[in-house]
N, C-alpha and C positions, 0 to 999 in steps of 0.2 A: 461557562465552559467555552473552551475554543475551540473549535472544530478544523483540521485542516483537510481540506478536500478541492478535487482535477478532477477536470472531466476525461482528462487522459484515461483514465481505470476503462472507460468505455471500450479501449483498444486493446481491453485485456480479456479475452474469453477462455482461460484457463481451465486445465482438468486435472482429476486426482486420481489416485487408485485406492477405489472404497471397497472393501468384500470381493476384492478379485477381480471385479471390473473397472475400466477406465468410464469414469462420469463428470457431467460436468462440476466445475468447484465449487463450491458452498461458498466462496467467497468470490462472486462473480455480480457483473455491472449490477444489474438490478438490485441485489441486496445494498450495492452503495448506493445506488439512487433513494431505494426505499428510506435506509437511516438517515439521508439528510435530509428529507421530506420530511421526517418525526425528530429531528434534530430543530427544522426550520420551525414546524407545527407546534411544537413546546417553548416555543421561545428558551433555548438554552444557550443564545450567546453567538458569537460572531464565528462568521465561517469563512476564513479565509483563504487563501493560493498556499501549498506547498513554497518553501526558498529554497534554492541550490548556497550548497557549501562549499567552499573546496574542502581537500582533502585533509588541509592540516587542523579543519576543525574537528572531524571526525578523528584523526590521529590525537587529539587530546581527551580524546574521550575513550578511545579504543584501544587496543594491542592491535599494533602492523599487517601483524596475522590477520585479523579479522577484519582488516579493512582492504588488506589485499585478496582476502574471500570475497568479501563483499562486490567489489571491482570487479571482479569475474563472474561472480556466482550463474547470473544469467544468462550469461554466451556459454557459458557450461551443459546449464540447464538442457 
């Protein structure tokens, strides 16, 4: 299996809205670190860097629309 994993995520401490309250996100630093701990402790295979794409490779995979969401979505957020 390949793994691709940043320690960038560190810089993400995200929240949700669970049952009405805002809490922290279930997909936060720690739970990455944990999975690559039991990714690395299983020996499941190589764990490499994220790569940057430009845009026309996602545009051959994508509709415009969706990659022009994508492009924004988080200064939205």
């Amino acid at each position: 299996m390949l793994t691709v994993y940043s320690s960038d995520h560190r810089l993400h401490r995200g929240v949700e809205l669970k049952d009405g309250a805002i809490t922290e996100s279930f997909e936060n630093p720690l739970r990455a670190e944990t999975v690559l701990a039991q990714v690395r402790a299983a020996g499941l295979g190589d764990v490499i860097a994220p790569k940057s794409f430009d845009r026309a490779r996602y545009a051959a995979a994508h509709s415009t629309r969706y990659v022009d969401f994508l492009a924004g979505a988080w200064d939205e957020w």
